[in-house]
N, C-alpha and C positions, 0 to 999 in steps of 0.2 A: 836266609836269615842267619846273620849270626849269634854267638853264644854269649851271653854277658860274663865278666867274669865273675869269680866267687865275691862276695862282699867277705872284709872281714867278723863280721858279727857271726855269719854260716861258718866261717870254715873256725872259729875259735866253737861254735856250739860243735862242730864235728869231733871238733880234737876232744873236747870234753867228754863228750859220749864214748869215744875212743876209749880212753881213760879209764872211764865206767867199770866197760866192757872190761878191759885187759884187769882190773881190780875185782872183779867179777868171778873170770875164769881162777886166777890165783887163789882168790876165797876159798875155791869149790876143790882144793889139794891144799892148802894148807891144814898145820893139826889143830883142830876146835881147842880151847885152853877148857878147863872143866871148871865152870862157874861153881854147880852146886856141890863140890867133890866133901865129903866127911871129913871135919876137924877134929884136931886133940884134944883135948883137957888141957891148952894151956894155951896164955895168954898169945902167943906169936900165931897159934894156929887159929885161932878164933877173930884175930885181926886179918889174917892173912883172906879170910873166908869176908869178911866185912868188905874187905878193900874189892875183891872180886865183884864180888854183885854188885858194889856201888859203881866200879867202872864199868862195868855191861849196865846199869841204866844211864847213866850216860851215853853212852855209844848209842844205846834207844832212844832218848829224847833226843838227841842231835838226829838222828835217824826222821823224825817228825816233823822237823823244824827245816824252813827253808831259808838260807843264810846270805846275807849280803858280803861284802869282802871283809867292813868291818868286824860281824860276827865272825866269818870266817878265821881272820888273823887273830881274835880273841881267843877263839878258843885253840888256835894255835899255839897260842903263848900260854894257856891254862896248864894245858899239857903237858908242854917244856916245862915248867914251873914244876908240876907234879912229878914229872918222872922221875928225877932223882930223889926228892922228897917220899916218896909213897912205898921207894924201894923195904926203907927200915920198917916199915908198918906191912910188908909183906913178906918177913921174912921166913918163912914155912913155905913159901911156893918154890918149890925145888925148880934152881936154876934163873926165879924170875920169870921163867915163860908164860904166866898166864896173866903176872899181871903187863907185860912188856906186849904181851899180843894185845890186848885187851886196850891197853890205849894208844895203840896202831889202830885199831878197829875202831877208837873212839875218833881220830884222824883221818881216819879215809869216810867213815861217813859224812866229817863234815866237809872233805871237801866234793863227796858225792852231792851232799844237799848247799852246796852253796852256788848262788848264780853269778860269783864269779872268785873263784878257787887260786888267784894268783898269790903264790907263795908268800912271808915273809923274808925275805933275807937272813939266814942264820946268826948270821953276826949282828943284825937288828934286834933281832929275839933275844939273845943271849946280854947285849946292853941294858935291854929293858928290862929283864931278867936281875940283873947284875945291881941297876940301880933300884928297880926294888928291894932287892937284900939289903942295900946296904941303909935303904931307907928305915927298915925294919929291923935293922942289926942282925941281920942272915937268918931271919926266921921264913 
């Protein structure tokens, strides 16, 4: 008897698990960002502290949720969207790191939870990006 070959649906599920994994062990040595870490008395530190938790529950409801490519590439584009955005409203987090890790983690869950994780094209995102600003007058 011989051996059938791989289908492509199995070795795309493999690669994914792959994935997982390699996202998995990285987690387990990267630095935790400090979600509930003590605020100022003043207005940048108390958004800085907002912005935190609200991106770690994100990253948990995506965590929850099981995503098609559509959802997938949404919240792809949520992200891109925010990440520059979100900087000014977190500026007490010395360096960016915690809110910068923090929607990395909101990114890799969704493509841990999504059943089929194929990227947007960068320069896609950034059009779509691009033309919503301009629809909105760069808000």
């Amino acid at each position: 008897g011989g051996s059938t070959p791989l289908s492509p649906v199995g070795s795309s599920s493999r690669r994914n698990a792959n994935k997982k994994i390699e996202r998995g062990v990285a987690n387990l040595f990267q630095e935790k960002p400090q979600i509930f870490a003590p605020v100022g008395a003043n207005q940048a530190s108390v958004l800085t502290g907002v912005v935190r938790i609200a991106l770690k529950s994100l990253a948990e409801c995506v965590r929850l949720q099981t995503l098609g490519r559509a959802g997938y590439h949404q919240l792809t584009l949520d992200i891109a969207y925010l990440r520059p955005r979100i900087r000014r409203f977190a500026s007490a987090d010395p360096h960016g790191h915690a809110v910068e890790a923090l929607l990395e983690e909101a990114g890799s869950a969704a493509a841990d939870r999504s059943l089929d994780p194929t990227p947007l094209d960068p320069a896609i995102v950034q059009r779509i990006i691009d033309a919503k600003l301009a629809k909105s007058g760069g808000r």
